[in-house]
C-alpha positions as CSV (number, residue, x, y, z in Angstrom):
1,X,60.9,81.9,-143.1
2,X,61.2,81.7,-139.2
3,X,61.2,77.7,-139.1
4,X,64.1,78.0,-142.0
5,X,66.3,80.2,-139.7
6,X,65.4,78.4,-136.3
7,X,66.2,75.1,-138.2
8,X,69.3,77.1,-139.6
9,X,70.7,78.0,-136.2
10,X,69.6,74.6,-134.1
11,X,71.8,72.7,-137.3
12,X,74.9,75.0,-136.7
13,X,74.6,75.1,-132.8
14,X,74.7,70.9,-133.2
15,X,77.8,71.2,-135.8
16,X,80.0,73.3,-133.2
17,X,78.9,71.1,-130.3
18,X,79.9,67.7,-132.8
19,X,83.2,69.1,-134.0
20,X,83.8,70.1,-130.5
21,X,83.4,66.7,-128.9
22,X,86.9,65.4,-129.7
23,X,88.7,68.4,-128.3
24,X,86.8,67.7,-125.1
25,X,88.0,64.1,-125.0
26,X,91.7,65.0,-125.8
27,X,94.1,65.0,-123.1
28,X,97.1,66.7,-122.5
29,X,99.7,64.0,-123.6
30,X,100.5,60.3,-122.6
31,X,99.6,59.3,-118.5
32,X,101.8,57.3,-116.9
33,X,100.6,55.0,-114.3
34,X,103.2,53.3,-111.2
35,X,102.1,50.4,-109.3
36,X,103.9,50.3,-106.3
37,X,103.8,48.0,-103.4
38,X,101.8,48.8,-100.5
39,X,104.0,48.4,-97.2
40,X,102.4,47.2,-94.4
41,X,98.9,48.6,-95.5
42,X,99.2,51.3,-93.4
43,X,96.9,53.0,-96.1
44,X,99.4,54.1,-98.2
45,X,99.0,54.9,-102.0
46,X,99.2,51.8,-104.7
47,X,98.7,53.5,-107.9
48,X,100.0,57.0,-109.1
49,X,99.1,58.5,-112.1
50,X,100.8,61.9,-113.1
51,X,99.3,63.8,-116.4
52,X,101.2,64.7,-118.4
53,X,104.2,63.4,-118.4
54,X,105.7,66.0,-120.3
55,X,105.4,69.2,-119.1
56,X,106.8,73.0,-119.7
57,X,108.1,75.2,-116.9
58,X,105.3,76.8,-115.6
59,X,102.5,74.5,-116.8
60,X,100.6,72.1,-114.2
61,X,100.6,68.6,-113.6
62,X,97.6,66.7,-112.4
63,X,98.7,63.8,-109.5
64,X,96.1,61.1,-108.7
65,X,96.7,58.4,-106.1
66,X,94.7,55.4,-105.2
67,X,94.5,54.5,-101.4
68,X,94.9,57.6,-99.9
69,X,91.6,58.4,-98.2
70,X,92.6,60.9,-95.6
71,X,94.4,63.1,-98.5
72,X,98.7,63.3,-98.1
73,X,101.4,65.1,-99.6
74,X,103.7,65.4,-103.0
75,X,106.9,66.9,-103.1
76,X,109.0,67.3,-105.8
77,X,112.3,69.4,-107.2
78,X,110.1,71.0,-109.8
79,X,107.0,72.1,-107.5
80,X,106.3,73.2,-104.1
81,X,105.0,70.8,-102.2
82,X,101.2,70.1,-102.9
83,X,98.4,68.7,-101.3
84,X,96.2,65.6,-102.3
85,X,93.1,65.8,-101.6
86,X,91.3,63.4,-99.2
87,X,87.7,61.6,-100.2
88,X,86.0,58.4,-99.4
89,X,86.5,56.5,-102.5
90,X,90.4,56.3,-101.9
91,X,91.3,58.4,-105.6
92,X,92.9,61.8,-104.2
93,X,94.2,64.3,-106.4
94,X,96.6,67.2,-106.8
95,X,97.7,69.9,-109.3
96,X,100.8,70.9,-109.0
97,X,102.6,74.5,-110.9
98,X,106.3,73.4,-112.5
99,X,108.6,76.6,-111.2
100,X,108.9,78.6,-114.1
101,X,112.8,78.2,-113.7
102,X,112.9,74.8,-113.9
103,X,115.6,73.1,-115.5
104,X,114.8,70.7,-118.1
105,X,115.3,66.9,-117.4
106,X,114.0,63.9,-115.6
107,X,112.4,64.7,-112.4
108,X,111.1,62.5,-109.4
109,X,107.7,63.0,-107.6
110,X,107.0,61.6,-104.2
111,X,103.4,61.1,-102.7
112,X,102.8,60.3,-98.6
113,X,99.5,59.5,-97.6
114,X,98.4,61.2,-93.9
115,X,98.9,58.4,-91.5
116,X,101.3,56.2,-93.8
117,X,104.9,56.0,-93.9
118,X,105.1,54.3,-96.9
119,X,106.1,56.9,-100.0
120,X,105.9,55.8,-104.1
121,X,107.6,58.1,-106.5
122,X,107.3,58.5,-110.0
123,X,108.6,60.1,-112.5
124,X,108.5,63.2,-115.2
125,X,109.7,65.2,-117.5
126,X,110.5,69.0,-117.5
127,X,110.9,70.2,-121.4
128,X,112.6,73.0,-122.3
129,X,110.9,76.3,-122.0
130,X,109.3,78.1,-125.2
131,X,109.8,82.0,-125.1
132,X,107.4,84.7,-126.4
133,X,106.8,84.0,-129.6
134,X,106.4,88.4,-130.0
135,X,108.6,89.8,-133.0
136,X,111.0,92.2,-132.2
137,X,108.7,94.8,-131.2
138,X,110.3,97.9,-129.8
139,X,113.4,96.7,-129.5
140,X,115.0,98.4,-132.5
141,X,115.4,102.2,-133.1
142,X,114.1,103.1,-136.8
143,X,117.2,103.5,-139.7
144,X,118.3,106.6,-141.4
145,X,116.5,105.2,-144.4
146,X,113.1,104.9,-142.7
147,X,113.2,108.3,-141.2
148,X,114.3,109.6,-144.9
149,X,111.6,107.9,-146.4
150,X,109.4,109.1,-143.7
151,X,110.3,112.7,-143.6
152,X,109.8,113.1,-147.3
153,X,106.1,111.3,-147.5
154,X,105.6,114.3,-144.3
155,X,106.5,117.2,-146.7
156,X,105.3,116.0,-149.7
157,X,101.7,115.5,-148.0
158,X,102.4,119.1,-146.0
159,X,103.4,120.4,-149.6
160,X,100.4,119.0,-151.6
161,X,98.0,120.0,-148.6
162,X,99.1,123.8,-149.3
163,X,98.5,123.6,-152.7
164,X,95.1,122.2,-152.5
165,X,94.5,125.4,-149.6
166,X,96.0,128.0,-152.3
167,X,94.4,126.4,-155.3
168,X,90.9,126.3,-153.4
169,X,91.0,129.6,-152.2
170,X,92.0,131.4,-155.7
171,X,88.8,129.7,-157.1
172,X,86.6,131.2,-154.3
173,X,87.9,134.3,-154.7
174,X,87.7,134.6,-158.4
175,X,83.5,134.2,-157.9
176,X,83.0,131.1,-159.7
């Protein structure tokens, strides 16, 4: 019985880790990639890869550029400016928060190595914002109808509670 509920619970734990898999892999929409030129190699970044290219207000963006070892900057309309991380391997990195009032359209990134002049923008695209999805909540006051209908299921359960009080308490007294 023991080896039946082990083998039970080992073939469920590998179903949820299988069927999870592909949710893992998925990313958050279509990357876009800009080669630019390198100006003077100074160090300055080649490739720029901004994920997703669609975004929300108020969701993040995830900026990679190739040739910046020593980290840089990336500015934008839509963010504050961010840093990029610096490593050996030349790939640096930023996450950048959309303002949550952002106006929906095309926007413009820019990236600047430290120690490069050269600067390669790229583009993306601010969607319009999704509200709460909450009903309405509080927001409305209850109708005459609903407090009429309400009131009455109040007496009627006041009313049948004292009759079940005076109905129970003539059959005790009787000595039954």
């Amino acid at each position: 019985m023991r080896a039946a509920r082990t083998l039970a619970v080992t073939a469920t734990a590998i179903a949820a880790v299988g069927l999870a898999a592909p949710l893992a892999a998925a990313t958050n929409g279509p990357t876009t990639v800009l080669s630019g030129g390198n100006s003077g190699g100074n160090g300055g970044p080649t490739d720029v890869t901004v994920n997703p290219y669609d975004v929300h207000p108020g969701s993040t963006l995830t900026i990679t550029a190739r040739g910046c070892n020593r980290g840089g900057t990336v500015t934008s309309n839509a963010f504050p400016e961010t840093t990029l991380s610096g490593n050996n391997n030349g790939v640096s990195t930023a996450v950048a928060r959309v303002y949550n009032h952002a106006t929906p359209g095309n926007y413009n990134l820019a990236v600047r190595c430290n120690g490069s002049s050269s600067v390669v923008t790229q583009s993306f695209r601010v969607l319009p914002g999704r509200g709460a999805q909450g009903g309405l909540g509080g927001s409305l006051a209850p109708s005459s109808t609903e407090m009429a209908i309400g009131g009455s299921l109040v007496a009627a359960a006041a009313l049948g509670g004292g009759l079940f009080v005076a109905r129970r308490r003539r059959v005790t007294g009787a000595g039954v």
